[in-house]
MARBANU-600944 format. One line per field, with one value per atom (N, C-alpha, C): residue number from 1; chain; atom name; x, y negated, z. Coordinates in nm, 3 decimals. Each point is the difference from the previous one (the first is absolute). Example, Ala and Ser with C-alpha at 12.3 -4.5 7.8 and 13.67 -1.06 7.14 Angstrom:
num	c(1 | 1 | 1 | 2 | 2 | 2)
cadena	c(A | A | A | A | A | A)
atomo	c(N | CA | C | N | CA | C)
u	c(1.319 | -0.089 | 0.090 | -0.035 | 0.082 | -0.077)
v	c(0.569 | -0.119 | -0.120 | -0.105 | -0.119 | -0.109)
w	c(0.780 | 0.000 | 0.000 | -0.072 | 0.006 | 0.073)
This chain:
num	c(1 | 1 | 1 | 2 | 2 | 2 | 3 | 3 | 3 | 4 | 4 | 4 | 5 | 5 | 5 | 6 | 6 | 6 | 7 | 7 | 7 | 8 | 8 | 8 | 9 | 9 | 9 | 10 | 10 | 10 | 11 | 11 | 11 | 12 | 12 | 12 | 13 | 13 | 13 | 14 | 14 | 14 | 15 | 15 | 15 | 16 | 16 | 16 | 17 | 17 | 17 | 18 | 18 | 18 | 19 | 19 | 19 | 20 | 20 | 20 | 21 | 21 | 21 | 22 | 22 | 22 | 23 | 23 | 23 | 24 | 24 | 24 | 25 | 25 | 25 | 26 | 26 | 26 | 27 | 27 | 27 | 28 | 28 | 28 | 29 | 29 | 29 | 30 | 30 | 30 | 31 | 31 | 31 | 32 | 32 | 32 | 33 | 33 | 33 | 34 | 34 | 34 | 35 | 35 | 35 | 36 | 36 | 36 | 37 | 37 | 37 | 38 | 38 | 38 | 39 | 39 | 39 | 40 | 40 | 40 | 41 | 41 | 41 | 42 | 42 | 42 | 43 | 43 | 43 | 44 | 44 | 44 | 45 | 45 | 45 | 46 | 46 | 46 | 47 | 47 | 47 | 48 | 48 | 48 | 49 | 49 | 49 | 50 | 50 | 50 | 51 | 51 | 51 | 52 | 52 | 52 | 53 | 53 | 53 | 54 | 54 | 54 | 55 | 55 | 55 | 56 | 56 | 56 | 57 | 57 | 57 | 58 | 58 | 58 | 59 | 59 | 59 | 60 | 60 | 60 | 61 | 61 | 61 | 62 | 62 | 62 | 63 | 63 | 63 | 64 | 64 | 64 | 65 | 65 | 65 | 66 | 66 | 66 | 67 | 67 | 67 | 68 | 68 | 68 | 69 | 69 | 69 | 70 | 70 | 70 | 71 | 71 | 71 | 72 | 72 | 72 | 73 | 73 | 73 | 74 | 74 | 74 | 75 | 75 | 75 | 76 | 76 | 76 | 77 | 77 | 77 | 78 | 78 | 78 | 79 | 79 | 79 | 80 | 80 | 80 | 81 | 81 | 81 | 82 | 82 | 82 | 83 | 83 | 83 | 84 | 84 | 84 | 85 | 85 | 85 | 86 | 86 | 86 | 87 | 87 | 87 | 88 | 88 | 88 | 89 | 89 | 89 | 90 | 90 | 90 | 91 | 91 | 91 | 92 | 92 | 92 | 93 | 93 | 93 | 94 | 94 | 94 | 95 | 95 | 95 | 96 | 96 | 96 | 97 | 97 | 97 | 98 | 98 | 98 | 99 | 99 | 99 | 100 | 100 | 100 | 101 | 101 | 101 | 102 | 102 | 102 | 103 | 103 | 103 | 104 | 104 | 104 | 105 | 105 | 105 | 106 | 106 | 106 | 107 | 107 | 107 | 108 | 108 | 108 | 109 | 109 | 109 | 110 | 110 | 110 | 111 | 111 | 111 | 112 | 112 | 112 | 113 | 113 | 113 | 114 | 114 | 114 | 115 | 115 | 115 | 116 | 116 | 116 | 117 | 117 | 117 | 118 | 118 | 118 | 119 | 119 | 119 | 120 | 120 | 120 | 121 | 121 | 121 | 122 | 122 | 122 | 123 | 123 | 123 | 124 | 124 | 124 | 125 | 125 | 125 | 126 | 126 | 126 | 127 | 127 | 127 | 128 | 128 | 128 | 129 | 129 | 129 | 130 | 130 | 130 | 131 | 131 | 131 | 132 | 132 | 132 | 133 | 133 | 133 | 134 | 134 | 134 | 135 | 135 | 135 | 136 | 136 | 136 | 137 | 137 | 137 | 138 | 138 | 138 | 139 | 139 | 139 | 140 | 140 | 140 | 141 | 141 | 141 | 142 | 142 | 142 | 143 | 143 | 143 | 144 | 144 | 144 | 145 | 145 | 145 | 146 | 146 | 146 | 147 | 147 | 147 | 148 | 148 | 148 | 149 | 149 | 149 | 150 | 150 | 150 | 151 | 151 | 151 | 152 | 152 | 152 | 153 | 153 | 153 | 154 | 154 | 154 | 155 | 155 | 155 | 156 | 156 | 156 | 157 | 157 | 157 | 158 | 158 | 158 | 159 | 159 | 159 | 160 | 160 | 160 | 161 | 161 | 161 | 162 | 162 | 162 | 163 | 163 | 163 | 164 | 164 | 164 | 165 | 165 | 165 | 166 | 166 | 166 | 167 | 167 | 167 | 168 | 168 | 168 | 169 | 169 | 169 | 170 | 170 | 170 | 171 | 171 | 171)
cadena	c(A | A | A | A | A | A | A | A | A | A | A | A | A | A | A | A | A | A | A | A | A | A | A | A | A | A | A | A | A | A | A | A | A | A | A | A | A | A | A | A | A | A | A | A | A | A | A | A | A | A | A | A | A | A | A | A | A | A | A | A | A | A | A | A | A | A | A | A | A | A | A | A | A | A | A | A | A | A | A | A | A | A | A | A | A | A | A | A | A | A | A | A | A | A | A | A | A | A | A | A | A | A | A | A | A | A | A | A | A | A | A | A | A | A | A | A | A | A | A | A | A | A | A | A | A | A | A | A | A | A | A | A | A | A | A | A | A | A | A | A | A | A | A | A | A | A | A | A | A | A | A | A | A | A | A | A | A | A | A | A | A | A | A | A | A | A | A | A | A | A | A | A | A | A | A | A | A | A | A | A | A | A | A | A | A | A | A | A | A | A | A | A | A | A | A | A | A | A | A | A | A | A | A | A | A | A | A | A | A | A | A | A | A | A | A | A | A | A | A | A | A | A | A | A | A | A | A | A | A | A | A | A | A | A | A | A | A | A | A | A | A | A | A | A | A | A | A | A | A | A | A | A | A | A | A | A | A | A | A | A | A | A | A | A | A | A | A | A | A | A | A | A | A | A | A | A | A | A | A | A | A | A | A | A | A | A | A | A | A | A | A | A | A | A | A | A | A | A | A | A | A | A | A | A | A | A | A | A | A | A | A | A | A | A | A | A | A | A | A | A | A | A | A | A | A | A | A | A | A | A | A | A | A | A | A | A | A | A | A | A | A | A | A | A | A | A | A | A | A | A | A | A | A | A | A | A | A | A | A | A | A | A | A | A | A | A | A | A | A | A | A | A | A | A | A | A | A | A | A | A | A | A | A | A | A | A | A | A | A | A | A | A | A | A | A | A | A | A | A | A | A | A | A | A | A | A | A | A | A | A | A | A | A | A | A | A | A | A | A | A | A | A | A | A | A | A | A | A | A | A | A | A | A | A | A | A | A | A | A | A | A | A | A | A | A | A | A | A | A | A | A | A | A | A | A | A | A | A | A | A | A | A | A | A | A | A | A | A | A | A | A | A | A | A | A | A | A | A | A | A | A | A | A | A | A | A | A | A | A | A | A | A | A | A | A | A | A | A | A | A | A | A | A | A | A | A | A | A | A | A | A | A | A)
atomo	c(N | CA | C | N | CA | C | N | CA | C | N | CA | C | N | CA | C | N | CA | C | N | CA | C | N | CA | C | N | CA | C | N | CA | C | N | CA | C | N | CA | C | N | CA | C | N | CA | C | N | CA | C | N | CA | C | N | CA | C | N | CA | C | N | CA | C | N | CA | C | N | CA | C | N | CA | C | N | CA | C | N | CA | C | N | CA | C | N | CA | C | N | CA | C | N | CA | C | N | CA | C | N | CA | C | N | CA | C | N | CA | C | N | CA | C | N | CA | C | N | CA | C | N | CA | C | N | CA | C | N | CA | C | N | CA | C | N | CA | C | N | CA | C | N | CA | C | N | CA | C | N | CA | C | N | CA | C | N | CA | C | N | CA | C | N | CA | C | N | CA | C | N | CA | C | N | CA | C | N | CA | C | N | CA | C | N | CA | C | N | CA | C | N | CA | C | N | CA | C | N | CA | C | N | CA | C | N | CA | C | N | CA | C | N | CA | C | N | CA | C | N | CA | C | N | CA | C | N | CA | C | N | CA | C | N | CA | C | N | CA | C | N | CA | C | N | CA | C | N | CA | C | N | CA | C | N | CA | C | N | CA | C | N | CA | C | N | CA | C | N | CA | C | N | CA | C | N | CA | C | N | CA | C | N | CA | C | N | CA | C | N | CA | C | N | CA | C | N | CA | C | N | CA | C | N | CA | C | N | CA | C | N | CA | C | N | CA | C | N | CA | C | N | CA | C | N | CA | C | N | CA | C | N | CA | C | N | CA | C | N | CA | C | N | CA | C | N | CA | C | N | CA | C | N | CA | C | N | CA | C | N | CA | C | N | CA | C | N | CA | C | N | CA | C | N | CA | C | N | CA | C | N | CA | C | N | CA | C | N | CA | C | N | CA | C | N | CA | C | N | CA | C | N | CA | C | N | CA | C | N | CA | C | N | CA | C | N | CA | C | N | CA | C | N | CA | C | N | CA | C | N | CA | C | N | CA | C | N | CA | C | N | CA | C | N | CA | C | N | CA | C | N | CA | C | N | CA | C | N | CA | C | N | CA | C | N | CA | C | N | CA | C | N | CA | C | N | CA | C | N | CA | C | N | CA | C | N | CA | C | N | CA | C | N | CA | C | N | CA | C | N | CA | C | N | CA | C | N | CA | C | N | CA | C | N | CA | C | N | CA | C | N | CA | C | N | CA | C | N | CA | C | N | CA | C | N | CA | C | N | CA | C | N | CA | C | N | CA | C | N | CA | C | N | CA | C | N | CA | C | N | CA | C | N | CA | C | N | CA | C | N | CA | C | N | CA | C | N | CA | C | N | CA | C | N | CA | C | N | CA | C | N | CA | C | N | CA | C)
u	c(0.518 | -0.057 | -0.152 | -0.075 | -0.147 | -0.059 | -0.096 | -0.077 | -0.090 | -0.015 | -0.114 | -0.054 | -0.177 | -0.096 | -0.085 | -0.087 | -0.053 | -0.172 | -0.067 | -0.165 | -0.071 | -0.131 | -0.138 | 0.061 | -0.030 | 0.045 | -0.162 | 0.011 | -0.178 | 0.023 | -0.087 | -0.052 | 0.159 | 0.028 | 0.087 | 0.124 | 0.036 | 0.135 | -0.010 | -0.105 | 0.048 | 0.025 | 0.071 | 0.056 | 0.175 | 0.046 | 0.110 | 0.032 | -0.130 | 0.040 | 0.020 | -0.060 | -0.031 | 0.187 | 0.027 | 0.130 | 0.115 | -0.034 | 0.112 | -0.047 | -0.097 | -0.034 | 0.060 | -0.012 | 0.061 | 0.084 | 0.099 | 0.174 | 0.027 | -0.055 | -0.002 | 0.015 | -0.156 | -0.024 | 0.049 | 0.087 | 0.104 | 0.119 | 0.052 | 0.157 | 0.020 | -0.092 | 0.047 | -0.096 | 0.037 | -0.048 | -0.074 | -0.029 | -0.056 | -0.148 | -0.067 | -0.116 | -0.018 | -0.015 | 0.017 | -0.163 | -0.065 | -0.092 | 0.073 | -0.038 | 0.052 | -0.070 | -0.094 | -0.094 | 0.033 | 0.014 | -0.015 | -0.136 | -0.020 | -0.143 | 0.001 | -0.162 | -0.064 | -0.050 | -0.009 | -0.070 | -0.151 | -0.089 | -0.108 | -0.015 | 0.120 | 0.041 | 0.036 | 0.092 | 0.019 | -0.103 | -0.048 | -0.142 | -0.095 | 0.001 | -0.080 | 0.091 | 0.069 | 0.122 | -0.033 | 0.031 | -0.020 | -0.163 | -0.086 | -0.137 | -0.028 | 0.074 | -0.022 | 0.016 | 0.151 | 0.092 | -0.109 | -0.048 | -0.082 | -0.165 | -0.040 | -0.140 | 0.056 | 0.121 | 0.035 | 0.040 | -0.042 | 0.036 | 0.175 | 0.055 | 0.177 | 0.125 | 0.069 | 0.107 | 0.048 | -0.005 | 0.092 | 0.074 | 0.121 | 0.036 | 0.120 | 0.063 | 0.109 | 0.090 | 0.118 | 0.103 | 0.025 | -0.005 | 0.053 | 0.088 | 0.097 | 0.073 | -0.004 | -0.002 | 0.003 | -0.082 | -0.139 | -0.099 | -0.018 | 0.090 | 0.087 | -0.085 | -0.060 | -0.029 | 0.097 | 0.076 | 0.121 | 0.018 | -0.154 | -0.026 | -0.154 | 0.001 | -0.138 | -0.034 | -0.078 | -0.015 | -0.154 | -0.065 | -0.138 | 0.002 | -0.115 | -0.081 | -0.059 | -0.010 | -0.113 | -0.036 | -0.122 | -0.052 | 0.037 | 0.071 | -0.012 | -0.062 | 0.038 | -0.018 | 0.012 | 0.071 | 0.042 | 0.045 | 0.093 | 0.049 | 0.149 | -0.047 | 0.149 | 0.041 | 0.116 | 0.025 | 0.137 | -0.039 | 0.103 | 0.067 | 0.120 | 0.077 | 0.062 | 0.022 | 0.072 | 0.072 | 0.171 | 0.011 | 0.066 | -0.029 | 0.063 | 0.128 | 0.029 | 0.147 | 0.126 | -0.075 | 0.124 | -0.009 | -0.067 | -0.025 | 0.062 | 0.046 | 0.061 | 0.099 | 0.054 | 0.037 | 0.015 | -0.142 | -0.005 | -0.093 | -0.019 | -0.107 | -0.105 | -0.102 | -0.134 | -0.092 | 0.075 | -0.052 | -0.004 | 0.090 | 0.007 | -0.169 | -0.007 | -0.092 | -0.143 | 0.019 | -0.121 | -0.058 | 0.138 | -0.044 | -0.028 | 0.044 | -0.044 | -0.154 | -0.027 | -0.131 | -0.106 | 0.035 | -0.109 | 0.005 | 0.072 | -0.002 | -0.076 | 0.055 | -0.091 | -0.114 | -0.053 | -0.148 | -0.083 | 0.082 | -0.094 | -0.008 | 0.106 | -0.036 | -0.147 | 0.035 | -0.123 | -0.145 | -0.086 | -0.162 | -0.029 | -0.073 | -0.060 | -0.183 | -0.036 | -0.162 | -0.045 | -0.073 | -0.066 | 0.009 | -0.046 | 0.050 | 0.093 | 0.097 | 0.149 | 0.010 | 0.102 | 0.047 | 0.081 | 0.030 | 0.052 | 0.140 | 0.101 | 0.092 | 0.117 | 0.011 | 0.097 | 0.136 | 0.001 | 0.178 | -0.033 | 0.143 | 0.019 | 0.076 | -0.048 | 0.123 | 0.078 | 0.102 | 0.021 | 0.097 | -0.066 | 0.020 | 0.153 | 0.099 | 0.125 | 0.055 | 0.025 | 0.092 | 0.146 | 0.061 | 0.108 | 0.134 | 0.070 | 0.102 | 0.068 | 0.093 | 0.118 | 0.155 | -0.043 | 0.106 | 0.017 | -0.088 | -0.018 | 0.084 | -0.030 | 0.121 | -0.072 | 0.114 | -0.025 | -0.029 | 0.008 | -0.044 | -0.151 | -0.032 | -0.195 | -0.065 | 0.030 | -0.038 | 0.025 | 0.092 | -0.006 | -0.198 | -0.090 | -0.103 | -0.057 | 0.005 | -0.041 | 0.048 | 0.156 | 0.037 | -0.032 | -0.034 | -0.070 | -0.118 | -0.064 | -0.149 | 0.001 | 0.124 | 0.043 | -0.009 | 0.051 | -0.006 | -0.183 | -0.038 | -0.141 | -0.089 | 0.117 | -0.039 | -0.064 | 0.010 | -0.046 | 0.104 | -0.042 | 0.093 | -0.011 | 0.086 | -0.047 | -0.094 | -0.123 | -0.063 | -0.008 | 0.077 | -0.067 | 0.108 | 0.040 | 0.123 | -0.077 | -0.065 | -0.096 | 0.140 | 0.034 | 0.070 | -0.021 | 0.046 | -0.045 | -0.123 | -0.056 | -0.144 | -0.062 | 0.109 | -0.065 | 0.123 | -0.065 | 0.051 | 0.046 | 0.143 | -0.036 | 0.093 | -0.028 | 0.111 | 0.073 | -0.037 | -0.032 | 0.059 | 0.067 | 0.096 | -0.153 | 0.087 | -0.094 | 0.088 | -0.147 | 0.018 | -0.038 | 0.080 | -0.007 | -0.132 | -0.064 | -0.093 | -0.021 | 0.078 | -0.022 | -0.154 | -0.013 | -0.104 | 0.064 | -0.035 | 0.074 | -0.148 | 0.008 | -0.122 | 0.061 | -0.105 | 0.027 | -0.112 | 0.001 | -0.126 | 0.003 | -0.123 | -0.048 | -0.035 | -0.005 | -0.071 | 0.087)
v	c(-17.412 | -0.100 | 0.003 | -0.016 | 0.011 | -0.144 | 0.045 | -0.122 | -0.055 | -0.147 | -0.047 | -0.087 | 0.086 | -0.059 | -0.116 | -0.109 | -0.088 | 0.050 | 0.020 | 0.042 | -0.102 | -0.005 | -0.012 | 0.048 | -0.070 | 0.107 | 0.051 | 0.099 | 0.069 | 0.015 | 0.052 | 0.051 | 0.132 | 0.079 | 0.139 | -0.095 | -0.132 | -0.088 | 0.003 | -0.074 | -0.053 | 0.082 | 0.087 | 0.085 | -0.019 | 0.011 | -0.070 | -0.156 | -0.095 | -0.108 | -0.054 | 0.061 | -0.028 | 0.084 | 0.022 | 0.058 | -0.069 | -0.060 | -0.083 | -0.163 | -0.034 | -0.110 | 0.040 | 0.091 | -0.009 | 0.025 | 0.065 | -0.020 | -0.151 | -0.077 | -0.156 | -0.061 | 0.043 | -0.068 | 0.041 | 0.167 | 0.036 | -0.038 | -0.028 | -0.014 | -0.106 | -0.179 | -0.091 | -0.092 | -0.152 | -0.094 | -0.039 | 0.086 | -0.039 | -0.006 | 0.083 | 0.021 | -0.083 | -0.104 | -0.049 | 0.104 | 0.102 | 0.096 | 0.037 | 0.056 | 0.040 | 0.141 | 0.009 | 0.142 | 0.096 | 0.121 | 0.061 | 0.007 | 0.002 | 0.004 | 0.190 | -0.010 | 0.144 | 0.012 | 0.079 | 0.011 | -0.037 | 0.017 | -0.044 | -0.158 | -0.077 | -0.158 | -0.025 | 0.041 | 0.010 | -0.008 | 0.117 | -0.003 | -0.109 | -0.086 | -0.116 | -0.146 | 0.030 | -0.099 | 0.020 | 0.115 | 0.052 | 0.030 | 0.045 | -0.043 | -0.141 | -0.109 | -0.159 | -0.062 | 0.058 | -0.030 | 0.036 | 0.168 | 0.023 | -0.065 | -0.041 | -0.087 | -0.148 | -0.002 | -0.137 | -0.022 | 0.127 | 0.079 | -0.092 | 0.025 | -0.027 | 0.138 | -0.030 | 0.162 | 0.028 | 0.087 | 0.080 | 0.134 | -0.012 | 0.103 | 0.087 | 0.128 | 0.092 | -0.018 | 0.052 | 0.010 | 0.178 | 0.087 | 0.147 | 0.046 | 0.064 | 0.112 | 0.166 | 0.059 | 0.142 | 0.056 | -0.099 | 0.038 | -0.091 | -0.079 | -0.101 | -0.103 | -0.115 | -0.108 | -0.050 | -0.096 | -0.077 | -0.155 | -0.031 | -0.123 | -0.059 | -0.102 | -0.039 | -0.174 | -0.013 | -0.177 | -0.009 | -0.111 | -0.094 | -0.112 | -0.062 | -0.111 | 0.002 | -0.143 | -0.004 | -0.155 | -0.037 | -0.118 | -0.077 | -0.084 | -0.160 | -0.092 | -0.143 | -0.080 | 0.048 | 0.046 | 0.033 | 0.154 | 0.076 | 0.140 | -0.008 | 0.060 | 0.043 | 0.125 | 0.058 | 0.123 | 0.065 | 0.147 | 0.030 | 0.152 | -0.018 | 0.172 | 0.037 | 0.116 | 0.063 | 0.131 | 0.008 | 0.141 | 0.111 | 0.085 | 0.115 | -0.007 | -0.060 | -0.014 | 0.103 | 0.152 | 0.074 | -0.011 | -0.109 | -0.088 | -0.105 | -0.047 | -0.143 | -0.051 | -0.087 | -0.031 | 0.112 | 0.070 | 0.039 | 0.023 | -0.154 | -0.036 | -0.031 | 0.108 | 0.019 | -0.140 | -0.111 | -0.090 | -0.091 | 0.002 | -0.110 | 0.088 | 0.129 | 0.072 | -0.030 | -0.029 | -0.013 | -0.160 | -0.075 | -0.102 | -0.035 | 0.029 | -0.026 | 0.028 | 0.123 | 0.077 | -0.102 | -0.055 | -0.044 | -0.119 | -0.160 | -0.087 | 0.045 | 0.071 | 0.051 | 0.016 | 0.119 | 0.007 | -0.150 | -0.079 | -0.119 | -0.084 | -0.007 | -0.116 | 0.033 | 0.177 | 0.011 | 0.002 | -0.026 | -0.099 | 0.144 | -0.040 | 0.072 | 0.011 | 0.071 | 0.035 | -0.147 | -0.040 | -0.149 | -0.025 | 0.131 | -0.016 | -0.029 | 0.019 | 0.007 | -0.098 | -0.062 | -0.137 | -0.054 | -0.157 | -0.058 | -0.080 | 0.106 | 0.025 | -0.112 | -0.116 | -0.107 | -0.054 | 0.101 | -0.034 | 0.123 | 0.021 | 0.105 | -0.020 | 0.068 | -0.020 | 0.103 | 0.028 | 0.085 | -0.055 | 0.079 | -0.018 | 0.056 | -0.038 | 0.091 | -0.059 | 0.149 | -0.082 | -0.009 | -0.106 | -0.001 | 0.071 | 0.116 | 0.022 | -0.002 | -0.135 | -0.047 | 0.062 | 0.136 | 0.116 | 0.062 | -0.034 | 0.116 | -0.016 | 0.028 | -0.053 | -0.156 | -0.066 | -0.130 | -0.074 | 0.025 | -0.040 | -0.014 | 0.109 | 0.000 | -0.014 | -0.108 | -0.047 | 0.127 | 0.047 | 0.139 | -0.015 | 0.070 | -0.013 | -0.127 | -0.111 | -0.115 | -0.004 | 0.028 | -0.002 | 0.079 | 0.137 | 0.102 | -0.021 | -0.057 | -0.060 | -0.118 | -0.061 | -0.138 | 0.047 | 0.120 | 0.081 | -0.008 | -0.028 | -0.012 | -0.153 | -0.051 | -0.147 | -0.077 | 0.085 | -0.015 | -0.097 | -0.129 | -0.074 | -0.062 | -0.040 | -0.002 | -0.183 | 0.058 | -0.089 | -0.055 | 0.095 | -0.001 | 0.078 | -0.095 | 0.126 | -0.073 | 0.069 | 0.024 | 0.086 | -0.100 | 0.054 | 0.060 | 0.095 | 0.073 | 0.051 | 0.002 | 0.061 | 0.093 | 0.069 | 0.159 | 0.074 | 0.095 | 0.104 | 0.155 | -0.012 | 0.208 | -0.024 | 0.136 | 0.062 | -0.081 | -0.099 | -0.102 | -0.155 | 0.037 | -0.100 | -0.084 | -0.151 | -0.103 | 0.029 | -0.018 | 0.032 | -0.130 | -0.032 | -0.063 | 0.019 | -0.080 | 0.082 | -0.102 | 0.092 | -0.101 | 0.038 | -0.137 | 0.039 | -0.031 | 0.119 | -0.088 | 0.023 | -0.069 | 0.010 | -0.011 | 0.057 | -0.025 | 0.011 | -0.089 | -0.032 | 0.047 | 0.048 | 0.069 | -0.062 | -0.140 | -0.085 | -0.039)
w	c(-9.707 | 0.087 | -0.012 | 0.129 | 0.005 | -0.056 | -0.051 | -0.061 | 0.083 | -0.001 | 0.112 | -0.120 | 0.080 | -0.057 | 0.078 | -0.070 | 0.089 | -0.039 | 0.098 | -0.008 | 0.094 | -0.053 | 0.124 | 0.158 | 0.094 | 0.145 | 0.017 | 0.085 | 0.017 | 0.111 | 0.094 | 0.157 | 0.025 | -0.117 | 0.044 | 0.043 | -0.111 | 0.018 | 0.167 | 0.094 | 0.079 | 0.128 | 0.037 | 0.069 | 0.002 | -0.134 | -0.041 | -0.008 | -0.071 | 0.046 | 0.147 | 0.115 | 0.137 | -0.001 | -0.014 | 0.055 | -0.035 | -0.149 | -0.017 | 0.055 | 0.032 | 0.084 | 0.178 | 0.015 | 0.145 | 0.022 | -0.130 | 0.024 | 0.015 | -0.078 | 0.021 | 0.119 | 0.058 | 0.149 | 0.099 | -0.010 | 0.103 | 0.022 | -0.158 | -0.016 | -0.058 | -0.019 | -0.050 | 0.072 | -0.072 | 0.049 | -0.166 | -0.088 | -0.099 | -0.036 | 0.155 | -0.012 | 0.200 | 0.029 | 0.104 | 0.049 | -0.008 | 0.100 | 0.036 | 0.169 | 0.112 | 0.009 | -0.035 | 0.022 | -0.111 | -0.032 | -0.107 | -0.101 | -0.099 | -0.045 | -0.034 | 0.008 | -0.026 | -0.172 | -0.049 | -0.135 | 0.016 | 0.117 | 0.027 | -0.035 | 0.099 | -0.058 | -0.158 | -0.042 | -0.089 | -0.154 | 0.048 | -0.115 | 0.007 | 0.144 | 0.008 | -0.114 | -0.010 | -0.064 | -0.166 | 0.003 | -0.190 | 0.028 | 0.046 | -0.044 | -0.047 | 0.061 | 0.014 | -0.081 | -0.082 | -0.127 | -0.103 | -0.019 | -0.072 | -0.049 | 0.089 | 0.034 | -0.091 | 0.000 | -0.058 | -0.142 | -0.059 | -0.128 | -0.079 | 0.148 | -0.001 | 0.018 | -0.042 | -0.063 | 0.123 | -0.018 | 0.094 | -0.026 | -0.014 | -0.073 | 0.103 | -0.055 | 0.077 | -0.094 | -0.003 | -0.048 | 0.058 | -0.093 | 0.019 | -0.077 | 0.099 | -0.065 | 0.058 | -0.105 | 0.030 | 0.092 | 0.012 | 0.068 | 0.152 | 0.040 | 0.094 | -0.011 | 0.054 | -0.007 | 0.053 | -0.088 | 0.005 | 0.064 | -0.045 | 0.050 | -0.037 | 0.037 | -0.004 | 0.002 | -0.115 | 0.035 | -0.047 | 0.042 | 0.015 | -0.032 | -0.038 | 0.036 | 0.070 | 0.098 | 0.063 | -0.027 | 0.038 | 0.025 | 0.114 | -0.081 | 0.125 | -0.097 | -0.003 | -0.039 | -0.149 | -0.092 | -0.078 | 0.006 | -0.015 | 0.062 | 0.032 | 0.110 | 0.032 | -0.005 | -0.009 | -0.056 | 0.096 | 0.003 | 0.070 | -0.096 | 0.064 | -0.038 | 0.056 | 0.066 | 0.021 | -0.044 | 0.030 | -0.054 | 0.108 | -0.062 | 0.112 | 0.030 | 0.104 | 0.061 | -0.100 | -0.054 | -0.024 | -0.141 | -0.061 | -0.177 | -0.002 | 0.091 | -0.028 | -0.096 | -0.074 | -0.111 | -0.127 | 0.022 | -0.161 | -0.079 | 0.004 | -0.099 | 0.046 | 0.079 | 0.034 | 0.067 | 0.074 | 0.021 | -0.114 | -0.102 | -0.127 | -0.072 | -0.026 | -0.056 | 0.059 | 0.124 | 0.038 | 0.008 | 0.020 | -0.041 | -0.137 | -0.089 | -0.162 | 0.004 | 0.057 | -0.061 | 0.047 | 0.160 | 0.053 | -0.028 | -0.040 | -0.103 | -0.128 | -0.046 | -0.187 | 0.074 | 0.060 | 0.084 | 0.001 | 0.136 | 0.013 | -0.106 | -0.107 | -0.112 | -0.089 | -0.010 | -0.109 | 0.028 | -0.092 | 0.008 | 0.065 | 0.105 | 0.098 | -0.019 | 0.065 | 0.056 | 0.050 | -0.061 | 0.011 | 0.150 | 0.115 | 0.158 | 0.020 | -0.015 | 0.024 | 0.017 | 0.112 | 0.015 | -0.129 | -0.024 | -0.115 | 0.103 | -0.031 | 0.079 | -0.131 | 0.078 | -0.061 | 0.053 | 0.129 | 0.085 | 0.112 | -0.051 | 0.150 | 0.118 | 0.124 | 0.101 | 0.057 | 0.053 | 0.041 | 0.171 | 0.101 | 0.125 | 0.061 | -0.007 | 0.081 | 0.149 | 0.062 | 0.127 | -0.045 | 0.072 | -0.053 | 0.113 | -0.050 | 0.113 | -0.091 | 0.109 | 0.031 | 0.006 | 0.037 | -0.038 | -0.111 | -0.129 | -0.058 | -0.130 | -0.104 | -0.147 | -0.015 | -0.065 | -0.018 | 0.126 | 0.127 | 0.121 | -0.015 | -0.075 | 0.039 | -0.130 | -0.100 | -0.105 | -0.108 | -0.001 | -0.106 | -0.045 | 0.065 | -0.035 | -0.075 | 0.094 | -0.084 | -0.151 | 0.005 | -0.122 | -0.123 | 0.045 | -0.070 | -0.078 | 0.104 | -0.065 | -0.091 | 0.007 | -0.120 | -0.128 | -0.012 | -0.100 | -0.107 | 0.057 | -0.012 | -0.014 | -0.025 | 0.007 | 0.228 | 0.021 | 0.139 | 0.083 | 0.072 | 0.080 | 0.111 | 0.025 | 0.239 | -0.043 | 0.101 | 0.015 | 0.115 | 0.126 | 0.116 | 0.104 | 0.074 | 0.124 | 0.095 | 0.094 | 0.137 | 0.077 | 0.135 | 0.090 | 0.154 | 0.004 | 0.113 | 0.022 | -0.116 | 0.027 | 0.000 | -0.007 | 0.028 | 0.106 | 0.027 | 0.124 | -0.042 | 0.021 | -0.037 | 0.087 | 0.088 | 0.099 | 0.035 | 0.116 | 0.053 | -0.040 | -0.164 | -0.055 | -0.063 | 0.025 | -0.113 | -0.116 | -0.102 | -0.160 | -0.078 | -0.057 | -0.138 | -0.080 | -0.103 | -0.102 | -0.104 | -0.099 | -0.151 | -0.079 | -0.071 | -0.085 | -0.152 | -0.097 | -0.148 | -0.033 | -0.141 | -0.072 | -0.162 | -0.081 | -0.168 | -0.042 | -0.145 | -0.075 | -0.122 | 0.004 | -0.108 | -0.142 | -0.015 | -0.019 | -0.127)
């Protein structure tokens, strides 16, 4: 069995991350964009993360970027992950979530935001395991819990979407 490692993502990552972001926005309602993004976009996203001296890391195997998660700045951070559709339940999203929790807890570059709750943004489909919540529940795992069900407020392929917010504290 191949080993997956979790690293820094750099400028070569995002060619692969842009690919597993637009299996997303083609084939789910988990990424409610309608457009595909370019690596040109892309690098505007992880330049942004980086400027914010916040993690961003890959998940690889066998040379593969498997998956990929961030911080970014809101009010506090919110954080995203994704994994490569053909990674799914093994492991690589629990991995990447560990790394990037350990990441934001530890004492940072005096710049760095003083990151004391996180959020994390999901749409919710109604079809999916658990009738949608599978995710929400995933992220419980993490101390993370629904703060927030916003209805109908988003659009993919011309269905109204659901959109939970959970959050967990660092604190």
């Amino acid at each position: 069995m191949s080993e997956t490692t979790i690293r820094d993502a750099t400028l070569a990552d995002l060619p692969q991350i842009v690919e597993i972001m637009n299996y997303y926005i083609e084939n789910t309602i988990i990424s409610l964009r309608m457009e595909l993004l370019t690596v040109d976009k892309y690098q505007e996203i992880f330049t942004f993360v980086c400027s914010q001296k916040l993690p961003f890391f890959i998940s690889e195997t066998d040379g593969r970027v498997t998956g990929f998660a961030y911080a970014s700045g809101f009010p506090d951070s919110e954080i995203t992950i994704y994994v490569h559709h053909e990674y799914h339940n093994g492991g690589v999203g629990s991995h990447l979530m560990n790394n990037l929790i350990g990441e934001i807890k530890k004492p940072r570059n005096p710049d760095a935001p003083d990151i004391k709750q996180l959020l994390s943004i999901m749409s919710l489909n109604g079809e999916g395991p658990g009738k949608g919540y599978g995710l929400r529940d995933w992220y419980g795992r993490w101390g993370f819990v629904q703060v927030g069900h916003l209805k109908n407020v988003g659009n993919k392929d011309g269905k109204r979407v659901d959109v939970l917010i959970t959050q967990a504290s660092l604190e």
